[in-house]
C-alpha positions, 0 to 999 in steps of 0.5 A, a space after each residue: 475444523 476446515 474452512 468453510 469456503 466463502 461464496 465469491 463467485 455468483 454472490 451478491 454485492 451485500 455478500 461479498 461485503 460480509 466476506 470482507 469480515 472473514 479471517 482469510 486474507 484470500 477470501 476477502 482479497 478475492 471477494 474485493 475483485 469481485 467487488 470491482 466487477 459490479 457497477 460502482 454505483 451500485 457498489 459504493 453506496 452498498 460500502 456506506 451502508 455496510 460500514 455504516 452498520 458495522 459495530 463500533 466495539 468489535 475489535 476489528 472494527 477498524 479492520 472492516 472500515 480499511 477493507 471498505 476503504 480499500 474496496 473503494 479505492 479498488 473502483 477508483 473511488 476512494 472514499 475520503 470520510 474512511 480516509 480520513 477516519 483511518 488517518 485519524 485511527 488509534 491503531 498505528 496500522 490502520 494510519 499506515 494503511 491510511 496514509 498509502 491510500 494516500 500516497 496513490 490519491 494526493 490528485 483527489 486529496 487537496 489537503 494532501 500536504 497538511 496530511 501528511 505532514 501531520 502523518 510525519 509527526 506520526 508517533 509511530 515510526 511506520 506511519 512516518 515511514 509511509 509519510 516519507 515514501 509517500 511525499 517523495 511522489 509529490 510534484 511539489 518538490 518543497 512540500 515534500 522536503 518539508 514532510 520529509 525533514 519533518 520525519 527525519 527529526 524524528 527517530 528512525 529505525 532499520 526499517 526507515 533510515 535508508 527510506 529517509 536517507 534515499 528521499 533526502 538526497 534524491 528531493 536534493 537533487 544529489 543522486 546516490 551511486 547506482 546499486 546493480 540490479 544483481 550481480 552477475 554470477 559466472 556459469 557451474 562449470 559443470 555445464 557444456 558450452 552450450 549450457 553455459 550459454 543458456 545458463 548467462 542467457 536465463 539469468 540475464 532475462 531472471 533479473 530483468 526489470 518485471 520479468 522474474 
């Protein structure tokens, strides 16, 4: 059978809460934008009554409790008891998400170091790897070398090796050799003179910083 389409638009604040349940990744994404448009102080505590009455043995329990996370942070309010229970949370995911959280509000954390050192003695490579990218903001340059040894004794994968070797040398002050953007790649000869001239001009602005 078809989805049945959520109502956003027009719905109220406990409504659009529910559709943050809902399988579809557009329909809780745009319901957590709908969200934003109410008044926070009308919206939080409507978050803390919602998780509060969720149901701790559905299997996607943890999943309703990072859309409330996130749902607050969209406010500019994340709300440091769901932080804190996805930091603590069984599913690798859950901590990973947690710790990106994190890494946007260390300003509002003030334990921030200590979690996310525990973060980078995380059993599961992913979380170490948000860790890492997440101490490579921090203005304190020795704490977040200490978080990020502490993820490099552990093992790394594809997906964390270059992450770790980047942090490492950029925290150490030894910048690594400059990759281009792209490579330029000369016109189809094919084209005219004029539409040689298009063709560099476009591809310049394509591969421009913000402008693909």
């Amino acid at each position: 059978p078809l989805v049945q389409p959520a109502k956003v638009a027009g719905a109220s604040i406990d409504g659009l809460l529910d559709n943050l349940k809902a399988p579809e990744l557009r329909t809780r994404y745009r319901s957590r934008r709908a969200l934003r448009s109410h008044p926070t102080g009308a919206v939080l505590p409507a978050v803390a009554k919602w998780v509060g009455a969720l149901d701790k043995s559905d299997a996607n329990y943890e999943h309703h409790v990072l859309e409330a996370l996130w749902t607050t942070w969209g406010l500019n309010e994340p709300h440091d008891g769901l932080l804190r229970q996805l930091l603590e949370s069984e599913d690798h995911r859950a901590r990973c998400a947690a710790v990106r959280v994190l890494r946007y509000n260390t300003h509002r954390v003030d334990d921030h170091v200590s979690l996310l050192e525990k973060a980078a003695a995380d059993e599961h490579g992913r979380v170490r790897m948000e860790a890492v990218v997440a101490a490579s903001w921090l203005p304190n340059i020795e704490a977040a070398k200490q978080i990020v040894a502490m993820a490099a004794s552990k093992p790394t994968d594809d997906w964390s090796k270059d992450v770790v070797k980047t942090a490492v040398t950029r925290l150490a002050g030894m910048v690594e050799e400059e990759v281009p953007e792209f490579v330029a790649k000369p016109a189809p000869a094919h084209l005219d003179a004029k539409g040689k001239e298009l063709f560099l001009a476009g591809q310049e602005i394509y591969f421009r910083e913000g402008h693909c």
